[in-house]
Each structure stands twice: as structure tokens, then as C-alpha cells.
N, C-alpha and C positions, 0 to 999 in steps of 0.2 A: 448394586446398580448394574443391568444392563445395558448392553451398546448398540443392541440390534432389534430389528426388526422381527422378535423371534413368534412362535405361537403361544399363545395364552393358554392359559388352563382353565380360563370361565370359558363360555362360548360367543363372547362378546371380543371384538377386533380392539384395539387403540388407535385413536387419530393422533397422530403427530405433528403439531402445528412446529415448520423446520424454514427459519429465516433462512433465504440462499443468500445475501451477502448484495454488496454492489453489483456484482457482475464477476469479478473477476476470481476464479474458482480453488484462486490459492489463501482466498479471505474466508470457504468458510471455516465455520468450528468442524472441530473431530469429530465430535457428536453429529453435525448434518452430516457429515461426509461416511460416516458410517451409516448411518439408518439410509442413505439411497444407495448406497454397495449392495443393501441387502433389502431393498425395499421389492415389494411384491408388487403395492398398486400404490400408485403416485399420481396426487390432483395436483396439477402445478398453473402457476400464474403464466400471461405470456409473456412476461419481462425477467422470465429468469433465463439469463445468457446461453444459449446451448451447449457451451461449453460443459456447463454445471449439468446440463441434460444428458449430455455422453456419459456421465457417470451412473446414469442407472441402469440395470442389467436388461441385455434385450431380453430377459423373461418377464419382463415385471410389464403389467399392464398401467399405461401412460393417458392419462386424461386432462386434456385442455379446458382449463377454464376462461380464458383470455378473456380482459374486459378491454375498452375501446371506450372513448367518450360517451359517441353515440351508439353501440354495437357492443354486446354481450355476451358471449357464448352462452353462459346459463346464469339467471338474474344471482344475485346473494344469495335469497331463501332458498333456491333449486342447490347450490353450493353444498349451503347447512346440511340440509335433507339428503345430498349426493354423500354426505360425509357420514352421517346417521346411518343411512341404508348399509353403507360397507359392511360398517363399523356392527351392526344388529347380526350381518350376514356372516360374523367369524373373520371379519379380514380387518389386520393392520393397514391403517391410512397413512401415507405420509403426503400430509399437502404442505405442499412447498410454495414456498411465498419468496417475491422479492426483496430484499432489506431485511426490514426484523417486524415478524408478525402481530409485536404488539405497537407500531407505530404508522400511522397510515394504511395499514395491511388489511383492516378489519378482520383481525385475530380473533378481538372481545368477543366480536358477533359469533363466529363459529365454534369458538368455547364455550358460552354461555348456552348456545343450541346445544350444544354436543353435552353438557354436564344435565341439562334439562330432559335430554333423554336418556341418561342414566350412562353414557356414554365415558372413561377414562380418556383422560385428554395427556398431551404430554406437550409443555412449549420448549421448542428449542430455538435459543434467540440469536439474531445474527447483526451482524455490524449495519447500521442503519447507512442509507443512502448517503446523510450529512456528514456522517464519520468519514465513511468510504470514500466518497467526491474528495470530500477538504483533503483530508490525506494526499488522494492523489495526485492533485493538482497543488497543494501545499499553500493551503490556508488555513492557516490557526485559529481554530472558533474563537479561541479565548487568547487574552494576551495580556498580560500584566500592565501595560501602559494602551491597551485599545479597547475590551472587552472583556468586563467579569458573569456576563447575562447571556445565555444564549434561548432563542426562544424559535421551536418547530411552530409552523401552520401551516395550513393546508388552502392554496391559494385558487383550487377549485370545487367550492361547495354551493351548496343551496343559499343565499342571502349573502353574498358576500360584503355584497355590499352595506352590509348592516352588520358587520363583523366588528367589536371593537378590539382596534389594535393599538390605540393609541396607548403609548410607553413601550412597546415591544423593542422599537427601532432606536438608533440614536446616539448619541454620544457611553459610552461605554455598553452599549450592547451589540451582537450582533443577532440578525433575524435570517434565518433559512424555511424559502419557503419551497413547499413540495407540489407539484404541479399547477404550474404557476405559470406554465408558458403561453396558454391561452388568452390567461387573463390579465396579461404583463400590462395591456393598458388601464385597466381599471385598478391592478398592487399600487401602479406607479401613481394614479391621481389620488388613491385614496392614502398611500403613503405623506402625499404630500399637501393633501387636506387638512390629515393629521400636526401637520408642524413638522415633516421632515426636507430637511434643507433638499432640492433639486440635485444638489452637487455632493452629494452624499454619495462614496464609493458603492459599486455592485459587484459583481462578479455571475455568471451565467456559466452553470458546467452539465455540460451536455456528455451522457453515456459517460460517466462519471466513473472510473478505477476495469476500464473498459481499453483497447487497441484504440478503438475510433473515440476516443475522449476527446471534447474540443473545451477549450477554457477563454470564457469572452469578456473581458472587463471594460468599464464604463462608468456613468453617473446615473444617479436615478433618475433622473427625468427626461433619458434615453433611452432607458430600461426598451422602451416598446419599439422604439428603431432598429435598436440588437437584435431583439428577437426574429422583425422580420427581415433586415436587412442581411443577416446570417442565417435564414429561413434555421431558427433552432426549434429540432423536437424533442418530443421525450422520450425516453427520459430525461430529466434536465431539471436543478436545483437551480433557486434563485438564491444568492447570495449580499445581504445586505449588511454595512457595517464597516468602520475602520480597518477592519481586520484585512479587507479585501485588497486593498492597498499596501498592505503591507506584505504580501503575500510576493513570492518571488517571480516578477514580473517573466524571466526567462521561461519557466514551467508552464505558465498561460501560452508564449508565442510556440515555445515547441508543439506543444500540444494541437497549438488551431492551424499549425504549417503540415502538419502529421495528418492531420483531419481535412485538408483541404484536396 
């Protein structure tokens, strides 16, 4: 097995799809943390902390993909295609993703391009957002008397509203939703469509295993007055479930006094 970023003996690059972690750059694995010491050209997201960015060599050529809501640097398919071209032209890719690039990241999509063009792929996977946040704000997905279920969605897509969630929430589950902050009023009505009690614990963690991590807890059918009354952006996990409460209330106030 190697650790680096070295030259190939075909004439074909490898892309390295390389989770960066929450943010905080003592979370990633060895594995990322070597392939960008020695990475040459790196396509990175724009939610990976800069911190993590100071670690690649001012030789290595650096390309922004940044997506935005409504503003995109370069669509998906131009990504795929930006990854192919390296990768045909003799160069190792390492694109670097926030979290773990088979969750939320659209990893699949640029693997499944990259193997279709005949392309060697390598995933290196990193602590996902919900690991990362709970940790560091110290809520326990799971808890032997609150929660044996835990279930990711994605609280900004096409149809959401025709999403069926019902059973994800609720008495012995907990629900983490990922960008969710836009559409915190329509989680919360459709949460509560669904059968989920109003006064059902939340939790909101903003820049999550991050210096500026704010931790904001509540009931669900407040959900959308937090958001805006604490103008929260993203990044930022929605946190649904007993668990949240049970979480040690001190780590939420230092956090949102630290952040203020």
C-alpha cells in the first residue's frame, strides 16, 4: 500500500476522492493528511476550513470548486469532466471534500464518471459532519435509554416536500438533518405533519468541531425561530431526537457565549 501522491507507471493520473473531516484539521485520517503534504493538484470544496488548506504545498496547483445555493463555480458534470481531463493528462487528483465523500458529498457521482472513463479512483473516507458536530458539542446519536436508530437526510433537495420521512423521528430515534437551515420551516411543519410531537428536543450546531462552533437547543416547533433569530448558517446540522437533551447542557452555552 502506498501513502502518497506518487507517479504512476501507466500514463493515466489517479483521482483521490479524500474526506477533509468537520473542519477541524486534527480530525483528518493519516491517509488525507498525507496525500495533500504531497499532493500536486487539489480540487477542493469550499467548506473545507483553511486550515486543512495550509497543508498543501505552495507547489501544488489549487482549484476551487465552491458550490453556493444559488452560485456554482463549476456545475457537477464540468467537476466530473475537470477530474477526467487531469486524470487522462498523467496527473494525480486529489479532490478533497468536506465530511466523508460518500455522504452528502456526491462522491458516487464522480466515481462512477471517473471508473466510466476508465479512470483508477481511490476513496479516502473522513469523519462525516454528524460524527464530527455530536462529538464536539457532546451529543450522543445513540443512547441506550434515548436512541438505538439513527437516520442522515438531506433537508435540501428537489421535492422535499414529498419526501417520506415518516418513522425516521421519535421516540427512540434520533434524525440528523444536513443542510437544513434554509428549509428549517418546512423540516419543522413537515416533521410535525408526520406525527412528531412539537416539543420534541432539537439541537442546531453551527460550524460544527470548528473555533466558531455555536450550539443552539430548542423544541421542534421552534426549529425556524432559532434559525432566524440566531441568523444560523451553514454550515449547520439539524439535530432531532431525545438525545439532544440529554446532551450536556454546559458545552451548548460555552460554545454559543464563545460564538457570540
Amino acid at each position: 500500500m502506498h501513502f502518497y501522491c506518487m507517479a504512476n507507471t501507466s500514463s493515466l493520473g489517479t483521482v483521490y476522492l479524500v474526506g477533509a473531516g468537520p473542519g477541524d484539521p486534527d480530525l483528518l485520517t493519516l491517509r488525507a493528511a498525507r496525500l495533500l503534504q504531497h499532493a500536486e493538484l487539489v480540487v477542493h470544496d469550499g467548506l473545507v476550513d483553511p486550515s486543512i488548506l495550509a497543508m498543501i504545498p505552495v507547489t501544488a496547483r489549487r482549484i476551487s470548486v465552491a458550490k453556493q445555493r444559488s452560485k456554482h463555480t463549476l456545475p457537477q458534470d464540468e467537476i466530473n469532466a475537470l477530474l477526467i481531463d487531469e486524470a487522462q493528462a498523467g496527473r494525480d487528483v486529489v479532490r478533497l471534500k468536506g465530511g466523508d465523500p460518500f455522504i452528502f458529498g456526491r462522491g458516487g457521482e464522480e466515481m462512477e464518471d471517473c471508473h466510466a472513463a476508465g479512470i483508477r479512483v481511490e476513496i479516502v473516507p473522513g469523519i462525516t459532519a454528524a460524527s464530527g458536530a455530536a462529538a464536539a458539542s457532546q451529543i450522543a446519536l445513540t443512547h441506550r435509554d434515548s436512541a438505538s436508530i439513527v437516520s442522515f437526510v438531506a433537508g435540501q433537495c428537489k421535492g422535499l416536500s414529498d419526501q417520506d420521512w415518516a418513522g425516521l423521528a421519535g421516540k427512540g430515534r434520533t434524525l440528523v438533518i444536513y443542510m437544513g437551515v434554509r428549509t428549517a420551516p418546512q423540516i419543522a411543519e413537515k416533521l410535525m405533519g408526520d406525527g412528531l410531537a412539537p416539543d420534541m428536543p432539537v439541537a442546531i450546531i453551527e460550524n460544527g468541531a470548528r473555533p466558531q462552533m455555536r450550539v443552539l437547543r430548542g423544541q421542534l416547533a421552534a426549529l425556524p425561530d432559532l434559525v432566524e433569530q440566531h441568523r444560523v448558517v451553514s454550515p449547520a446540522l439539524i439535530v432531532i431526537g431525545d438525545v439532544t437533551a440529554r446532551a450536556n447542557a454546559s458545552v451548548a452555552q460555552i460554545a454559543l457565549e464563545a460564538a457570540l
